[in-house]
C-alpha positions in Angstrom: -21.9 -72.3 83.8 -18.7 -72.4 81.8 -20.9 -73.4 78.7 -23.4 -70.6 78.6 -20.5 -68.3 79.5 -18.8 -69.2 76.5 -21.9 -68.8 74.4 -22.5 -65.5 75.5 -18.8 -64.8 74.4 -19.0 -66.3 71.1 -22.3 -64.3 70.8 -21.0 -60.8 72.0 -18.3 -61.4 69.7 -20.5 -62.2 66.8 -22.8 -59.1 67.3 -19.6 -56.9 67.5 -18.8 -58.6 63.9 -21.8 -57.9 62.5 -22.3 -54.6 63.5 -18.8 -53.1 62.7 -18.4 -50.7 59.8 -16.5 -52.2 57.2 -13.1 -50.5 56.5 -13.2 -47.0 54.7 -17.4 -47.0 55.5 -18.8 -44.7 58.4 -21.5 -44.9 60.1 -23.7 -44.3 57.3 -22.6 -46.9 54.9 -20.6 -44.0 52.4 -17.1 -44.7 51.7 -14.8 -41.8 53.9 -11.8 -43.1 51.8 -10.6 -45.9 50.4 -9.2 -46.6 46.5 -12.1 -44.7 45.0 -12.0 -41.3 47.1 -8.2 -41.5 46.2 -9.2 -42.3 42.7 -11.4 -39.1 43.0 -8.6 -36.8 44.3 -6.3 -38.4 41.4 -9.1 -37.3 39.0 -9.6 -33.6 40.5 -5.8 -33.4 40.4 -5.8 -34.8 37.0 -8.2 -32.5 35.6 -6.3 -29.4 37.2 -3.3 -31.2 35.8 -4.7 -31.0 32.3 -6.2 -27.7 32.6 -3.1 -26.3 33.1 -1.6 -28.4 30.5 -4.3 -26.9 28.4 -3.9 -23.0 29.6 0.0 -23.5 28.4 -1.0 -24.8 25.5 -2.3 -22.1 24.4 -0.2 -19.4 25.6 2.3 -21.6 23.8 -0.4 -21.0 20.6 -0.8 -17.5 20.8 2.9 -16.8 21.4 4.0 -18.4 18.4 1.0 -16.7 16.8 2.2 -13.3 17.8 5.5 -14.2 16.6 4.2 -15.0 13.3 2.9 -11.7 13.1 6.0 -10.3 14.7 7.9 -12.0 11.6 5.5 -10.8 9.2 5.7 -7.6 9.6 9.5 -7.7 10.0 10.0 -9.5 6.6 7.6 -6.7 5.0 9.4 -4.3 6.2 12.6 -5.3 5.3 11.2 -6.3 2.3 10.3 -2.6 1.5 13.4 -1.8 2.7 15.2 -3.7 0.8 13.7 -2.3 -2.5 14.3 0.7 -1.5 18.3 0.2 -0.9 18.2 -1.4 -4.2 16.5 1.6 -5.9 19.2 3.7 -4.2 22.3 1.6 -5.2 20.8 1.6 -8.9 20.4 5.3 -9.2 23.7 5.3 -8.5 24.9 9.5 -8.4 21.2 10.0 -9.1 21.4 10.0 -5.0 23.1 13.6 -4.8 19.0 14.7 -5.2 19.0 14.5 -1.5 20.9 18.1 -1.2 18.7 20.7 -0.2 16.9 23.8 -2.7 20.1 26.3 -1.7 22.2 23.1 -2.9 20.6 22.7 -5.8 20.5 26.4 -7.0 24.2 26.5 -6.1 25.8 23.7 -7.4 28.2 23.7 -9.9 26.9 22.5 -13.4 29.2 19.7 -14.0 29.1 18.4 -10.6 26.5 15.5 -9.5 24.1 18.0 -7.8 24.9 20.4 -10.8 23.5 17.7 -13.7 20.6 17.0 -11.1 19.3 20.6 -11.1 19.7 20.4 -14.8 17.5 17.8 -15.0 14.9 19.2 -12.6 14.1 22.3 -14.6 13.6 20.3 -17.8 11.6 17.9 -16.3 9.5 20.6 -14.7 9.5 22.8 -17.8 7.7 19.6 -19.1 4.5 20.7 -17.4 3.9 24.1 -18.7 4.6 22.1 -22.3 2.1 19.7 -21.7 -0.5 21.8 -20.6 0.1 23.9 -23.6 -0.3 20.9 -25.8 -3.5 19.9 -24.3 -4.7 23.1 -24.4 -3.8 23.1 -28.7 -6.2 19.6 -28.5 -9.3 21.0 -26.9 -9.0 24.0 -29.6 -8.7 21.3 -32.2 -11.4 19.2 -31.0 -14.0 22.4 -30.9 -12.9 23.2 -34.4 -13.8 19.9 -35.5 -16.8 19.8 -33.5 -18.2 23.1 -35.0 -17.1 22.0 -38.7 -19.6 19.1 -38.0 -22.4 20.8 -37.5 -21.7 23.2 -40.2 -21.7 20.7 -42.0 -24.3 19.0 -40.8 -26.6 22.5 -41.1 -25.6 22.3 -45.4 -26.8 18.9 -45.7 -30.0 18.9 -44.2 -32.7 19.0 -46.7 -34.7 21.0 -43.9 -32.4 23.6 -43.6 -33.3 26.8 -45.6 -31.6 28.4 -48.4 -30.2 31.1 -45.8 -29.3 29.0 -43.1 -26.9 27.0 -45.6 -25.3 30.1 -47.4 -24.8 31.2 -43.2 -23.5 27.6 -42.6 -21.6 27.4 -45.9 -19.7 30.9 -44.8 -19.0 29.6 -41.1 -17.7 25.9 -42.6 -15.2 27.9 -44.2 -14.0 30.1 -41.4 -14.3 27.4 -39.3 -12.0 25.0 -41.3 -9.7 27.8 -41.9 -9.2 28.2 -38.0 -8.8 24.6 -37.5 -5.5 24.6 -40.3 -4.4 27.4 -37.7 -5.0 25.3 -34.7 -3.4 22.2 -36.0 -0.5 24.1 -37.1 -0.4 25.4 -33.7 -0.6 21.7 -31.7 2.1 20.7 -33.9 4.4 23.2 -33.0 3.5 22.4 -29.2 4.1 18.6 -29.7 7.3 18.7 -31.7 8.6 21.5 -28.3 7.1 19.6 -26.2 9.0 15.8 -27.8 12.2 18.1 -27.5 11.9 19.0 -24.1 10.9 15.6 -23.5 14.1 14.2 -25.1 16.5 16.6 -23.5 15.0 16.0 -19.9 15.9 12.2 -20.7 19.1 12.9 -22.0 19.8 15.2 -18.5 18.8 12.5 -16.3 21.0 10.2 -18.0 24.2 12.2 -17.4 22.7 12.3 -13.8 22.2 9.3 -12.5 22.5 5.2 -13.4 19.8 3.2 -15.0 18.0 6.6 -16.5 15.4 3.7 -18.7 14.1 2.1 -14.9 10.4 3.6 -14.6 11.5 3.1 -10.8 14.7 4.9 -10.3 13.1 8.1 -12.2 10.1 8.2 -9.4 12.9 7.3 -6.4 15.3 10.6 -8.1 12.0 12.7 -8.9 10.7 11.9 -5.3 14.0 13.0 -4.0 13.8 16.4 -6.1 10.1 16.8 -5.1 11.0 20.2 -2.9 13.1 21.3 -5.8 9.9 21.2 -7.6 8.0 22.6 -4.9 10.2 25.3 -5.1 10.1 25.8 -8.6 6.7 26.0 -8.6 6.4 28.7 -5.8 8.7 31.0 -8.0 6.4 30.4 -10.8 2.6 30.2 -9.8 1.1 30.1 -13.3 3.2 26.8 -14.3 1.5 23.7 -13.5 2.9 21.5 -10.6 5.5 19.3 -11.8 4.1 15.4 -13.2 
């Protein structure tokens, strides 16, 4: 009795062996935790942990891309405005151009607006100069144009005895009128190289470094309503250069 009482022990005990789930199993056989369901939250956690790392990387990236712009910009712009300063410290009294039109009519001659004004209207009388000179070089260019075919008319073999005596008649005139006009261009250029010279000369008196192309346009810029004004008083005078 005591033998098959201990079989059925051993074999009760057995069966509970065998039909145990092993440790993180269920029912089913699939693994409820254990190293790799850990391993599988490590790896979630990991992946969040790198995304993250990733999404402030780049908002690291684009920060120090907008700051590159940010220092871009700043160093043009202090590059401009450093140009400009330097322009300014160059032109030296040339800065008194800042005073306004009533300033400028006012001033005093020997003073640094004074020798600024002077300077404005022979700069602007420049204008009315040079448009009178071009205007002496299109009347020079249609003399020569009209000599040519006059000429042209007298040595065509086509051309009848008429039509050369006419053209023979006109060459004369016109080279006559061309003398005239020539005459006339010359006496525009030489007023116009005086004016020229004595604008120069003004803007020497009236500011530093007079022979920099850029302190001229920073002075001229600066006297730009003066001109404005200048030519409102005098509408048939070209704008100033």
């Amino acid at each position: 009795m005591n033998k098959l009482f201990k079989r059925a022990t051993v074999t009760a005990v057995a069966m509970a062996i065998a039909i145990a789930p092993l440790p993180g199993m269920g029912s089913l056989g699939h693994w409820l935790g254990g190293t790799d369901a850990f391993a599988g939250g490590n790896g979630n956690n990991g992946n969040h942990g790198n995304s993250g790392g990733n999404s402030n990387g780049h908002s690291n990236s684009n920060g120090n891309s907008n700051a590159g712009g940010s220092n871009s910009a700043t160093s043009e712009t202090h590059g401009n405005s450093a140009d400009h300063r330097n322009t300014a410290s160059l032109a030296g009294p040339g800065n008194a151009a800042h005073a306004s039109v009533q300033g400028l009519l006012h001033a005093s001659p020997n003073s640094a607006v004074g020798k600024l004004k002077t300077y404005a209207d022979l700069e602007f009388s420049l204008t009315a100069l040079k448009a009178t000179v071009d205007t002496a070089k299109s009347a020079v260019g249609a003399d020569e144009t009209a000599i040519a075919a006059d000429q042209a008319i007298i040595d065509n073999p086509a051309s009848t005895p008429d039509e050369v005596t006419a053209a023979t008649t006109k060459l004369a005139t016109d080279q006559a009128q061309l003398a005239i006009d020539q005459g006339t261009l010359g006496t525009d250029q030489t007023a116009l190289d005086d004016a020229t010279a004595k604008a120069q000369a003004a803007l020497a008196l009236a500011t530093h470094n007079p022979g920099n192309p850029a302190v001229k346009t920073y002075v001229d810029g600066l006297l730009a309503k003066y001109y404005s004004y200048l030519k409102s008083s005098q509408p048939t005078v070209p704008g100033p250069i």
